[in-house]
C-alpha positions as CSV (number, residue, x, y, z in Angstrom):
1,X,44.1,37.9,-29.1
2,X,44.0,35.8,-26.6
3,X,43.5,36.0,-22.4
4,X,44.1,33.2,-20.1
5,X,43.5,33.1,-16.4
6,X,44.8,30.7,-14.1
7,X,44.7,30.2,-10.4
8,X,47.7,30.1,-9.1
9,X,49.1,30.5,-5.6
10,X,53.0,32.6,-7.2
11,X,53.2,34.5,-9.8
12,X,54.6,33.7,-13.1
13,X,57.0,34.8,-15.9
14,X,58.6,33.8,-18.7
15,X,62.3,32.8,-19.3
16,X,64.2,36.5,-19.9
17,X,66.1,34.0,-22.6
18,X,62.6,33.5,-24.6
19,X,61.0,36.5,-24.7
20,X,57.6,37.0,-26.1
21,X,56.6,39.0,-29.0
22,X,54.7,42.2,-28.5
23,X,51.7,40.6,-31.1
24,X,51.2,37.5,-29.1
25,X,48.3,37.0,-26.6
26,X,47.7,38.2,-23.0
27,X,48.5,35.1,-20.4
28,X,45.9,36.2,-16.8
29,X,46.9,34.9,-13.7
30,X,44.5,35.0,-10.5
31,X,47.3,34.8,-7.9
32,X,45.4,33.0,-4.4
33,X,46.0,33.7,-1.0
34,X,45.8,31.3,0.9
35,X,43.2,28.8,1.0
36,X,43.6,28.2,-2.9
37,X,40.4,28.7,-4.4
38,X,39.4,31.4,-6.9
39,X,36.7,31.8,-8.4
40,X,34.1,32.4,-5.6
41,X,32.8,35.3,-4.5
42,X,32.4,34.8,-1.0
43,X,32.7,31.6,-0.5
44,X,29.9,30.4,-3.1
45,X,30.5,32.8,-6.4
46,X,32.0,31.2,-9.1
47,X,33.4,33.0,-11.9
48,X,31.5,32.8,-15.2
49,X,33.1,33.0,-19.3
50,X,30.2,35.8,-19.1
51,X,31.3,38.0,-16.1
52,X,35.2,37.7,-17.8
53,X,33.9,38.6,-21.2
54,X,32.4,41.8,-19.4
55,X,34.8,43.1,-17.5
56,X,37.8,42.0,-20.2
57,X,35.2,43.6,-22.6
58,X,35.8,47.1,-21.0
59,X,39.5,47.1,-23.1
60,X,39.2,45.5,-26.4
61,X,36.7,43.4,-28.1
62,X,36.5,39.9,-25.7
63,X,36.1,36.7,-28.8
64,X,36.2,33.7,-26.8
65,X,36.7,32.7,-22.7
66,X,37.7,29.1,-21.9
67,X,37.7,28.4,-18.0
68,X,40.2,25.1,-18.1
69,X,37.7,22.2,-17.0
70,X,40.8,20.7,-14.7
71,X,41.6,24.1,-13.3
72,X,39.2,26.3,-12.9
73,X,40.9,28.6,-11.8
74,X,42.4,29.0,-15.0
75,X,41.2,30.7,-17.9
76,X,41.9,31.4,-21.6
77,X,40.6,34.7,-23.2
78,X,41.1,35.7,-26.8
79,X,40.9,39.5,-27.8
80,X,40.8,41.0,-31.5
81,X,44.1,42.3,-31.7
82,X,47.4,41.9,-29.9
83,X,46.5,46.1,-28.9
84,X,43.3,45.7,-27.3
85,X,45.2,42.5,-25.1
86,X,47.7,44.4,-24.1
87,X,45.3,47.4,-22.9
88,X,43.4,44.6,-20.9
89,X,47.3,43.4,-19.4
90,X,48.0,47.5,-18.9
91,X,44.8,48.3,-16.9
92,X,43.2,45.1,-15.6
93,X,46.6,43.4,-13.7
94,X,46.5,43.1,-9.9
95,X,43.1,44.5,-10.1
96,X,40.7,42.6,-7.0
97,X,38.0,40.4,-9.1
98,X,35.6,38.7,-6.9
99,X,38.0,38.7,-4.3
100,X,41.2,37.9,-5.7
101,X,44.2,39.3,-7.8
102,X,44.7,39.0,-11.2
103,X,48.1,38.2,-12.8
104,X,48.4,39.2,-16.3
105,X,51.3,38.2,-18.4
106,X,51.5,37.0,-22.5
107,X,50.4,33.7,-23.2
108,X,51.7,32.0,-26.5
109,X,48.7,30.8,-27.6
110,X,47.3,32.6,-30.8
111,X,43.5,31.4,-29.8
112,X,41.1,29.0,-27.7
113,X,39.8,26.4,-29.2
114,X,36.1,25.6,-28.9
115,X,35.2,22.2,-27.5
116,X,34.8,19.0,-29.8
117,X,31.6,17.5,-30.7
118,X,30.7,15.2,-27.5
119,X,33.6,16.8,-25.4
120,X,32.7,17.7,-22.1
121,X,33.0,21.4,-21.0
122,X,30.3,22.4,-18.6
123,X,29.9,25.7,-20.2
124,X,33.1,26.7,-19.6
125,X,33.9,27.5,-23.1
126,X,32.2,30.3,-25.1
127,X,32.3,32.6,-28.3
128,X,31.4,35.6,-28.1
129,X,32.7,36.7,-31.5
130,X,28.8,37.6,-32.6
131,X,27.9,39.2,-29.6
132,X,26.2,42.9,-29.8
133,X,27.7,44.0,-26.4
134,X,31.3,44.4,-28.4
135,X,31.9,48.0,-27.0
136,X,34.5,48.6,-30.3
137,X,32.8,47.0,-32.6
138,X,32.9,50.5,-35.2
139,X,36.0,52.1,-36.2
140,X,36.8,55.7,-34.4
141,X,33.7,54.8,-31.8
142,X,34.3,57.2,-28.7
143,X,34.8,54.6,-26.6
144,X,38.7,54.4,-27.8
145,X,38.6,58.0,-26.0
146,X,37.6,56.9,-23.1
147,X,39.4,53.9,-21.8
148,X,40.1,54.1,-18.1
149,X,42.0,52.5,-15.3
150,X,39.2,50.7,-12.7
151,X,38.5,52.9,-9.8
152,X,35.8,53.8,-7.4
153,X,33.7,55.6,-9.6
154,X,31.9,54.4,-12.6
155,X,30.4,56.1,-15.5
156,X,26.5,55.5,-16.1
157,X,24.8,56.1,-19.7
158,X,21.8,55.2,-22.1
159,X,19.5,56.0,-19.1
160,X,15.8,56.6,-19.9
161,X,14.4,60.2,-18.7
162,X,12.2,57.6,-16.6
163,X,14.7,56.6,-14.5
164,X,15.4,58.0,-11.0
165,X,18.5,57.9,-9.0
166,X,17.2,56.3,-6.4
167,X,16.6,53.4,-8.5
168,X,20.0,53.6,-9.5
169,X,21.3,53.7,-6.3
170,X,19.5,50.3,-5.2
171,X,20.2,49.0,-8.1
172,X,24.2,49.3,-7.6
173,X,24.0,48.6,-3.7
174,X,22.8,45.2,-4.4
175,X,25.6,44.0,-6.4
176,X,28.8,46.6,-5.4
177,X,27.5,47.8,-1.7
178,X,26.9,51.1,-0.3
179,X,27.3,54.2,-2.5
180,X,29.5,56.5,-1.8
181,X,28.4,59.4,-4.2
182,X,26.2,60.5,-7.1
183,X,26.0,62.7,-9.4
184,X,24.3,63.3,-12.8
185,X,26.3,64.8,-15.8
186,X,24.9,68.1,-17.2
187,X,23.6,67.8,-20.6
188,X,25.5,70.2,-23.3
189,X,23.9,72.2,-25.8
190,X,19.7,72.3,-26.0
191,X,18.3,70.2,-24.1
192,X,16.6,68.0,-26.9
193,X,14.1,64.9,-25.9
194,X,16.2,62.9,-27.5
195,X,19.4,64.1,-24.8
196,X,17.3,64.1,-22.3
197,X,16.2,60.1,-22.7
198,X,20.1,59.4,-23.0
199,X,21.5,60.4,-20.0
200,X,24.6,60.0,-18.6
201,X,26.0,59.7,-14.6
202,X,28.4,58.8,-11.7
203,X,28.5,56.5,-9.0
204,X,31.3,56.0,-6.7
205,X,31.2,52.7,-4.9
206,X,33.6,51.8,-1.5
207,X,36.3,50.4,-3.3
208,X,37.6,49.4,-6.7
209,X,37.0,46.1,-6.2
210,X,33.0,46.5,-5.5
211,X,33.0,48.9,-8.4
212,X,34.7,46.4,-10.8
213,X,31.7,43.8,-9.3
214,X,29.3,46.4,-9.7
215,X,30.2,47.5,-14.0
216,X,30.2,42.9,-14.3
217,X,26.6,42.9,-12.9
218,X,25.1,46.6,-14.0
219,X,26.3,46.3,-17.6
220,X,23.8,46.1,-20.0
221,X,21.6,45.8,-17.3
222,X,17.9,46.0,-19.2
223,X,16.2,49.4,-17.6
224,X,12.8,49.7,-19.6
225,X,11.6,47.9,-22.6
226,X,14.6,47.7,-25.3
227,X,17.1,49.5,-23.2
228,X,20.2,48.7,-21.1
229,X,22.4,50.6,-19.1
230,X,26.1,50.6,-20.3
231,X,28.9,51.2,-17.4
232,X,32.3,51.6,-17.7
233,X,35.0,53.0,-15.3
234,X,34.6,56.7,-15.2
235,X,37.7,58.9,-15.7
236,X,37.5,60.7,-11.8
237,X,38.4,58.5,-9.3
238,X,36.2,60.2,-6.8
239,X,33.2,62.7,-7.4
């Protein structure tokens, strides 16, 4: 399954004569405003394969990101299955990403090529078909269950008993901004060490777009030796 974002200054859609099937692959506009010019984050952030394969990551199992060498504003992302690309189109369209507004329609290609030997591709172009941060990666994993829209508020786990909130809230206003709330999430049952080494929280940030900045950057984001924080978007909007 395939994603591709492109920079565009209109939006786009296909001919209502040639309609595209439901199993084909997920086409990603980022519509500009005017100046046209995606892919920075104020001004001097460009857009990484890495940062898409995160945040895409969040619906479905992200294989490979092309970022079109001649458009960079452009890219082609390929998911598992036709499903987990139309989640991404469901929940991730007109969604604010490092300042601009995604565009999501079906694309009809069936998967991005890699680059030839000798080709140049500036590390545009990556597979990420091995990768261990595959959030769906076993069959009946909870995370099917808990799929959300983006909003303010982001859901926080795998934290170490040795980590304080006020590191987490640093931590988050460096890359999303000020916090607006915080709260930890009760453990159930006996409070076990193991539970209490593993545990889980919310942050709201300003907006949805500094929370979907915040879940790129905090992701797997390496806490203590051999552990790494995994966000997603939490199912309150607000806490």
């Amino acid at each position: 399954m395939a994603v591709y974002v492109s920079r565009v200054c209109s939006s786009f859609s296909l001919p209502a004569s040639n309609p595209v099937p439901p199993a084909l692959f997920v086409l990603l506009f980022l519509s500009l405003l005017p100046p046209c010019s995606l892919a920075f984050f104020n001004s001097t952030k460009a857009v990484t394969p890495h940062e898409i394969f995160i945040l895409f990551g969040v619906y479905g199992n992200v294989q490979r990101v092309k970022i079109l060498f001649n458009k960079k504003d452009t890219a082609l992302i390929q998911m598992s299955t036709p499903q987990q690309a139309q989640t991404a189109q469901n929940y991730l369209n007109k969604v604010v990403f490092f300042g601009k507004e995604l565009h999501i329609t079906l694309s009809r290609h069936s998967q991005v090529s890699l680059p030839r030997d000798g080709q140049e591709d500036a590390g545009l172009t990556k597979d990420f078909s091995q990768s261990p941060l595959h959030r769906f990666r076993n069959p009946g994993s909870h995370n099917y269950q808990n799929i959300y829209a983006p909003s303010p508020c982001v859901h926080l786990s795998n934290i170490p008993e040795s980590i304080t909130e006020e590191f987490l809230r640093e931590s988050f206003e460096q890359v999303g901004g000020a916090i607006v709330g915080f709260r930890w999430i009760p453990l159930k049952g006996e409070e076990t060490d193991l539970k209490k080494d593993r545990r889980m929280a919310l942050i709201q940030l300003g907006s949805t777009e500094h929370a979907v900045q915040a879940l790129v950057a905090m992701h797997n984001f390496q806490l203590v030796d051999k552990r790494y924080l995994k966000v997603s978007f939490a199912k309150s909007q607000s806490l």
